[in-house]
N, C-alpha and C positions, 0 to 999 in steps of 0.2 A: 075434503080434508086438505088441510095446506101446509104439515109440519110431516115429514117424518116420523112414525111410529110405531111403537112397538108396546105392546101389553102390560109388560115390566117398566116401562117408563126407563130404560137403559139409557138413551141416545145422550142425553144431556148428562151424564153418569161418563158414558165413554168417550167424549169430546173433547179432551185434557190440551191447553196450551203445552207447547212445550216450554222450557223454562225462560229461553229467549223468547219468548212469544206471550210472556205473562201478562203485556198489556192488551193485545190481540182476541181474548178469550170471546169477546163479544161477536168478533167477526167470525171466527171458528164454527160458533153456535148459530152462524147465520144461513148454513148450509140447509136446504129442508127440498122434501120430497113432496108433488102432490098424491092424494090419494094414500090409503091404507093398504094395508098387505095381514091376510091372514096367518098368525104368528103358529097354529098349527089346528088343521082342519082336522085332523082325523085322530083320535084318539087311542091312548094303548087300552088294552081289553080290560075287561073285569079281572081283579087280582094279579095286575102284570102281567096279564100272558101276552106272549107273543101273537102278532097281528099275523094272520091268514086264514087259510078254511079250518076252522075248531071241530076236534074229530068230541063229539060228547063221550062222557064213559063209558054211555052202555051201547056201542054204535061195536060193529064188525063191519069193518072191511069184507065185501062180497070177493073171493078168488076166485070166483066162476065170469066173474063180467071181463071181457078182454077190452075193455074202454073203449071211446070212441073210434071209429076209423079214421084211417089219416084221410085230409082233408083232400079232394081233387085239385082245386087251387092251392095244394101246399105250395110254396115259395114266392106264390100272390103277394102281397100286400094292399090290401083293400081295407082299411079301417075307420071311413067315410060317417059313421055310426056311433065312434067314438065322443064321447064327455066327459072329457078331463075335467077335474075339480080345480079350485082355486090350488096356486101355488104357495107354500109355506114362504114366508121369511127366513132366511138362513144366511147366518153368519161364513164367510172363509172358515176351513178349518183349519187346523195350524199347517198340514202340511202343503195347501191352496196357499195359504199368505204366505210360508216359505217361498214358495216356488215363483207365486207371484210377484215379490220383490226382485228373487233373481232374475227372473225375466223382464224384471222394468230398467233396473241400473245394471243389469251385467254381471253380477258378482256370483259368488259360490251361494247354495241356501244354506250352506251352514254354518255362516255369516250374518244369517237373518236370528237375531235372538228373539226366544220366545218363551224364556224361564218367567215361572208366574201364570202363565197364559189359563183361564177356565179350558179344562178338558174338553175336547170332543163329544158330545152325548148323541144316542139317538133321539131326541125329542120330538119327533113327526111317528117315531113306532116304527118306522120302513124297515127296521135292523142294520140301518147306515148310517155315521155318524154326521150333522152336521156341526158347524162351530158352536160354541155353548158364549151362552149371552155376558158381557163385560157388564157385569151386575153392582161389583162392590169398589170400595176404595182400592183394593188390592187390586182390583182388576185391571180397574183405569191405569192404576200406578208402572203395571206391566207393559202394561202400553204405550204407554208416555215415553216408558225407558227404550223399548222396541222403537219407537219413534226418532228418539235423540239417536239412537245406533245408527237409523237406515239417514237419519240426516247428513251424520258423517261422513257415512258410505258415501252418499252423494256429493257430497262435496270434496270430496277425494277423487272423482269419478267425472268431474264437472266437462273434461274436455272430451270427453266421450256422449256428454247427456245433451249436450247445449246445441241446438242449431245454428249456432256462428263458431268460426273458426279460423282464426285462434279466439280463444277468447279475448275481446275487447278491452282496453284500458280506462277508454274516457266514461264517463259517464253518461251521457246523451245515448253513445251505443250499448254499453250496460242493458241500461234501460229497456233500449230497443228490442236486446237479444232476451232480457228476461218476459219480454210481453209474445213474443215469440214461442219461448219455452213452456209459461204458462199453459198456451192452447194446446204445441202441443205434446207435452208431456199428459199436462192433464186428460188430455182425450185417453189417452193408454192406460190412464191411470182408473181414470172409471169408466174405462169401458166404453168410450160411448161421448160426442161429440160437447162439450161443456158448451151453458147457456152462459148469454150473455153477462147475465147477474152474476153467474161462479166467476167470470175470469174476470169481472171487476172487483168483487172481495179477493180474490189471492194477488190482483195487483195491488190494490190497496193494502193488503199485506207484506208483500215483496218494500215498498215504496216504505212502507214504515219501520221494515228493518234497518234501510239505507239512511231512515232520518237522524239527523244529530239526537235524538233524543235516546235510541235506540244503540246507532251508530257500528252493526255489523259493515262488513266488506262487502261486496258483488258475491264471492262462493260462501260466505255463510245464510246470506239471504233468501240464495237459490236451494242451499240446503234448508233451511228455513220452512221453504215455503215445500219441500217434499214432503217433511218431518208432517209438517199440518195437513197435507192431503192423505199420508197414507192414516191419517187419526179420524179421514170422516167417514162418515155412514156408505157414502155412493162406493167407497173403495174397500172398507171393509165387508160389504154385503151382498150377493149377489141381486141386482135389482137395479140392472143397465135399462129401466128404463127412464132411467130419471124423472126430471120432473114433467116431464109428459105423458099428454093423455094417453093410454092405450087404445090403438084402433080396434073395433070387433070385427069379425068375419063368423056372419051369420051370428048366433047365439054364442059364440066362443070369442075370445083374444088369440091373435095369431102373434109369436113374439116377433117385434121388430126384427131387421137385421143385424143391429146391435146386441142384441140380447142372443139373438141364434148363434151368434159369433162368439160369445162367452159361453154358451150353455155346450157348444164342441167342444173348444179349448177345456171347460172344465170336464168335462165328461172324460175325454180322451187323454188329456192331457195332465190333471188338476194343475191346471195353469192358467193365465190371461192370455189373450190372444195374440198370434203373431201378425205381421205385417202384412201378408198374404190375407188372414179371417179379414182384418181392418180395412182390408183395400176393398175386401167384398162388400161388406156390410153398406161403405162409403158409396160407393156403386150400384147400392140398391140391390143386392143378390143377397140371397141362401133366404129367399123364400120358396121356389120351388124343391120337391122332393129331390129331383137332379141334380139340383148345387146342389143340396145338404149332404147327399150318399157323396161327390164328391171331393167336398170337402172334409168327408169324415175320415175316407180312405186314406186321405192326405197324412190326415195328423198322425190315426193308427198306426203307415209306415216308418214313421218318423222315431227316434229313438229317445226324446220325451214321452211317448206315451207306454213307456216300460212303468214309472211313475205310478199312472192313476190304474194299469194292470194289475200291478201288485199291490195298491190299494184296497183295490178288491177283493181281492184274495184274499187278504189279509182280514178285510172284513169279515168277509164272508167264511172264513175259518175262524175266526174268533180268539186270534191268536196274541192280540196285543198284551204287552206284560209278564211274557213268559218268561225273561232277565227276570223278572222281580218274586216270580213265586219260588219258596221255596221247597228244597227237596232232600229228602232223607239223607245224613252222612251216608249211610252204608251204601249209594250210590258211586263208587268213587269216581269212576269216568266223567261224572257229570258236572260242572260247573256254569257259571253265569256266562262263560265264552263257549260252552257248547250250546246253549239257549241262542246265543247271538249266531250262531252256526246253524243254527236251526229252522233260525226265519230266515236267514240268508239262502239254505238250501231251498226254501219254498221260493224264496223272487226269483231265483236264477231257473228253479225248473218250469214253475209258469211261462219265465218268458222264453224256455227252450219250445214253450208249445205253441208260445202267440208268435214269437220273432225267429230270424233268421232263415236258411235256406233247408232246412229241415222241419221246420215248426209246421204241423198241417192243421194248425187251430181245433183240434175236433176235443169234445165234452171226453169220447172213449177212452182219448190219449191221457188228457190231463186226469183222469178218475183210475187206469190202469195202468199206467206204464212204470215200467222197473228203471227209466234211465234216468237218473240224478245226479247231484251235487253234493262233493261233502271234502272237507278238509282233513287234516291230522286227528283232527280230538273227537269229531262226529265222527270217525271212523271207527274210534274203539266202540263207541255206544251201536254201530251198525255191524261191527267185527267184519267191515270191510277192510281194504288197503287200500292205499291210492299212491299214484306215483309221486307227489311233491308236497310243497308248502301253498296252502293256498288251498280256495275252492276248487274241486278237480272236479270234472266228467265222470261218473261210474253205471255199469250195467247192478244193480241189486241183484237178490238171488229172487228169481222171479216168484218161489213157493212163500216167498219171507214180504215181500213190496210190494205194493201196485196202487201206484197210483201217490195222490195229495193227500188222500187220509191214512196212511200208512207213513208218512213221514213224520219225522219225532217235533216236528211244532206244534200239532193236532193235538198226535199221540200224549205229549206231558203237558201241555196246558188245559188239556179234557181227563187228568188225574189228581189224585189227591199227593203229598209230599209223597207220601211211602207205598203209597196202592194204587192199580190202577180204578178206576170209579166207572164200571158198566152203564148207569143211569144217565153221565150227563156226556158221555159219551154217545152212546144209543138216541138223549135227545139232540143231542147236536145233528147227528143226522140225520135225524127226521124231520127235522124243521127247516135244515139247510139245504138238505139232498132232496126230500123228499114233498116240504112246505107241508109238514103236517105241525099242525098245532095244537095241544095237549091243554084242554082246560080243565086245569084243578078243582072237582068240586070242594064249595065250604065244608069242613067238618069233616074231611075226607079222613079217617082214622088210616095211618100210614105207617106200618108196623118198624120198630125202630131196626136197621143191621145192626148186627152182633160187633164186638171189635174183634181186629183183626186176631185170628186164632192160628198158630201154627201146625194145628191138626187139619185145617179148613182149608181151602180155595177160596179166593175173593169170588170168585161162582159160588159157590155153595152157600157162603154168608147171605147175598143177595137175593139167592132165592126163593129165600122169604116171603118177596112180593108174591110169588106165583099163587101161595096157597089166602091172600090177603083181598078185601075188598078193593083196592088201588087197583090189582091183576086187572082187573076189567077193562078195558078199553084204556089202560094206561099203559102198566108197567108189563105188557102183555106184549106192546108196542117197542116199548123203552128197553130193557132189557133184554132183549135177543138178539136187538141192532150193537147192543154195549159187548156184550156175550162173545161177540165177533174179532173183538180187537182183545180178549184174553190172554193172543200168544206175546201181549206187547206189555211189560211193566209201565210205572211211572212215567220214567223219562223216554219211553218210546224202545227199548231192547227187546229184543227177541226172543223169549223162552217158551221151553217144551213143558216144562212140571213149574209147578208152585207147591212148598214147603211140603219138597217129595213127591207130591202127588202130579200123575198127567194133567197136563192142561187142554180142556174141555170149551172151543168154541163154538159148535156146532151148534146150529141153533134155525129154528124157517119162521118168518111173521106174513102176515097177508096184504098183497094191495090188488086193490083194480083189477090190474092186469095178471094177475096170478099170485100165489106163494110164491115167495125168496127162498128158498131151503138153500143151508150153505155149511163149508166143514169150518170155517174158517174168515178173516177178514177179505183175503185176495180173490176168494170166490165169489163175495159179497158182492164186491164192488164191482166185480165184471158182471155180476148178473144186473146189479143197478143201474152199469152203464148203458143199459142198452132197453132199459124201460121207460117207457112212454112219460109216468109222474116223474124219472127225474129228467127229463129235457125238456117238458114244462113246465118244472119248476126252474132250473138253472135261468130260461127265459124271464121268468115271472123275478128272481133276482135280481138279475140284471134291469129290467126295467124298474122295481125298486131302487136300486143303486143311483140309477140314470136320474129318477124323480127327485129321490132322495125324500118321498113319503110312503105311504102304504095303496097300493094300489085298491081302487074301487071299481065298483059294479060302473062307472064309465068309462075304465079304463079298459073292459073286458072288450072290444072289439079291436083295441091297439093290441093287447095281450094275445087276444086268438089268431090274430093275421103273423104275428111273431112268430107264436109257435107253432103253426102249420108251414111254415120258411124255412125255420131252423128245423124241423123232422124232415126237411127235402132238401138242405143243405149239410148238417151236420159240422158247421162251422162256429165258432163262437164269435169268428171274426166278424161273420157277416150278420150273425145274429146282431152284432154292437153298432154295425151300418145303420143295418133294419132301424132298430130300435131310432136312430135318431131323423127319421122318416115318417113317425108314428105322429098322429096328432095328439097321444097323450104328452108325447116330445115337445110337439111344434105351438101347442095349442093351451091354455088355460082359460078358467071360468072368471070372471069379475068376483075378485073379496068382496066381501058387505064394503059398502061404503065407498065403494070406488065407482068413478066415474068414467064411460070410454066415448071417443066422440063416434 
């Protein structure tokens, strides 16, 4: 294949000149990749469900099996065995091209517009979002205008971007510095060394802004020609490796050093790489596991990779939109700046676990601990205090906290306006904490809840399921993990009774490794922090996240060297090392249609 593509036929869709550049459109369109990229291998399940191990309905959890033993080589990594599958095609997500921008011209990302932009989706099933495809008129249009913004920027920016300095008057050195600039901005810009062909279209681009016909200056040209690389495929998509063959090693694709250089930076960072990855890759390194572990440490330390942490997190809690749902008047403390106080309290407590000189990265910490963040307004919803204005430092009351799913992001975005909601609460952490996945049979007859009754408990309405066909292997599941978080309303507050009555969390469901019996949320979560399915799951996330697809039966030997590492390290930090050491990491299969030499 010799074009650039993608399934939808997008490319030629999201290629937009900018307005100065109206006559240029041919050249713009002249950018093209070899070889094919499959746009997404692994499919979501039958009826939507969620990708991982499918518990069926009529299946029981054994309590009597104590799971595997830890492994003797736990903290090994040996995943020699591994078959990574073809890598999806994925777009930047908006907050990658944010950040990406800021890191190419220097400015703030929130400076980088991206009103209009197609959402984020999960489209590979991994449960992580990648960028979503520039499909329609409006789409391109968003982009265009994204474009003409970061052109400005750049041209406002010029004596900072340009490899000559001052910048030059005559034209001969113009020229000079702009053929200069070309290679290498563009290198930074896709990642990844430009061929010969690219930096004779964007000169020939540059040269025909300057022409009388056109008749821009030296800085609109130079902006010009930003405006049209960040509009192409190499820079908005992950797929450094341009128009070159992929080498195999053995039956697999190892990715170049280019591509290893962007797949840390995005991982660790959601960003482009810095000058440091660049200088490697140039050098021929971060092919062995050595460079890669450290180069990884590198970025981790670094205070960019707060960023793509709380990315995670945030995925992985499922918390985006919680500004935008709404919630009962009769909450009065609550408002759309305590929603923003909300996710704020989750980035700042994640990174109390990942960063600084107290942070000891461990699963236990982040799943149990009472020390958090909270300002003025999230205090009343907490009926804590704090000493100022601002995000502050607080101990919680330890019988009421513990931990990320006790914090009111979770707590009111896993609610309805006025109730809390047991069921999608319950599946949230099954699927997240625990990677159990709940397949709906068809026809499944699912007895309707009552509305809310003020003689009732939202338990008691719920319990419906118990006595119903769904109970089996479902709501059996669902519900007792929901049950847990009872003593927390809607927006995540604390209470003892509902409408008069005691509030009733108690509740024990089975896995593996034993029964959970628990009074309560805080009990919950400490007895889960410390079982086997959730620190194989948390791994099994993360490498999700890292793919950014759904992990497969080749990925199981990357996945089992993981988590016999992390059950001997108990780090998250080092688990995110690991991970990018693994060959599911370092390695992919040839898409249909592609060629490697």
């Amino acid at each position: 294949m010799n074009e650039f593509q993608q399934s939808e036929q997008e490319v030629p869709v999201m290629i937009r000149p900018l307005r100065v550049l109206a006559l240029m459109g041919a050249t713009l369109l002249g950018f093209g990749c070899t070889g094919s990229i499959d746009s997404g291998n692994v499919p979501i399940g039958p009826g939507g469900t969620r990708p991982g191990a499918v518990v069926p309905p009529n299946s029981k959890p054994d309590p009597g099996n104590a799971g595997p033993p830890v492994d003797p080589n736990a903290g090994k990594l040996d995943d020699s065995t591994a078959t990574p599958g073809a890598a999806p095609l994925r777009r930047l997500t908006v907050l990658e091209y944010q950040n990406t921008i800021r890191d190419l011209l220097g400015v703030d990302a929130s400076q980088v517009p991206v009103e209009g932009f197609p959402r984020d989706l999960d489209s590979q099933g991994s449960g992580y979002y990648t960028g979503a495809k520039f499909s329609t008129g409006d789409d391109a249009h968003a982009l265009n205008k994204s474009a003409e913004a970061i052109a400005d920027l750049a041209a406002s920016k010029l004596a900072g971007l340009l490899p000559c300095s001052p910048v030059p008057s005559a034209a001969a050195e113009q020229d000079a510095c702009a053929g200069k600039f070309i290679t290498q901005f563009g290198q930074r810009a896709f990642r990844r060394p430009l061929s010969a062909a690219e930096v004779g279209k964007l000169t020939a681009l540059y040269k025909a802004q300057r022409s009388t016909d056109v008749g821009l200056t030296f800085e609109q040209s130079i902006g010009a020609v930003v405006g049209a690389i960040v509009q192409t495929p190499y820079f908005l998509y992950h797929w450094e490796l341009g128009p070159n063959a992929p080498k195999k090693d053995g039956a697999l694709i190892q990715y170049n050093p280019w591509e290893m250089a962007s797949r840390l930076s995005y991982l660790l960072w959601a960003s482009m790489p810095d000058d440091k990855l660049f200088a490697s890759a140039a050098a021929g390194g971060l092919t062995s596991p050595e460079q890669i572990a450290e180069a990884a440490r590198r970025l981790l330390a670094d205070p960019k990779a707060k960023d793509a942490i709380t990315d995670f997190h945030y995925q992985w809690l499922e918390i985006f939109g919680l500004r935008d749902m709404p919630k009962d008047p009769s909450f009065a403390d609550y408002s759309p700046a305590v929603a923003d106080a909300m996710t704020t309290e989750t980035k700042e407590f994640v990174n109390s676990v990942f960063f600084g000189p107290k942070a000891d990265g461990r699963l236990e910490t982040l799943l149990t601990s009472n020390h958090s963040f909270v300002d003025e307004n999230l205090a009343k919803i907490y009926k804590a205090s704090v000493p100022g204005k601002g995000m502050q430092p607080v101990d919680l009351d330890p019988t009421q906290r513990a931990g990320i799913f006790t914090e009111g992001s979770f707590l009111a975005t896993k609610a309805d306006a006025g109730d809390s909601l047991p069921p999608r609460r319950g599946d949230s952490v099954l699927h997240r904490v625990l990677c159990i996945e709940l397949k709906i049979p068809d026809n499944l007859d699912v007895p309707p809840v009552a509305d809310p009754n003020p003689m009732q408990t939202t338990r008691e309405r719920f319990e419906v399921h118990g006595t119903a066909a769904c109970a089996q292997g479902c709501h059996n599941l669902i519900d007792p993990v929901g049950f847990a978080f009872e003593e927390f309303d809607a927006v995540g507050g604390y209470r003892t009774t509902e409408n008069g009555k005691p509030i009733n969390s108690a509740s024990s469901f089975p896995l593996a490794s034993g029964p959970v019996t628990f009074k309560n949320a805080v009990e919950m979560v400490n007895v889960l922090a410390k079982r086997p399915e959730t620190q194989d799951c948390m791994v099994k996330q993360w490498l999700r996240y890292g793919l950014r697809r759904l992990d497969d039966q080749g990925d199981a030997a990357s996945l089992k060297a993981l988590q016999n590492g992390f059950k001997a390290s108990g780090d998250l930090r080092e688990l995110i090392v690991a991970l990018t050491k693994t060959r599911s990491f370092t390695h992919r299969s040839l898409s249909d249609g592609e060629v490697a030499q």
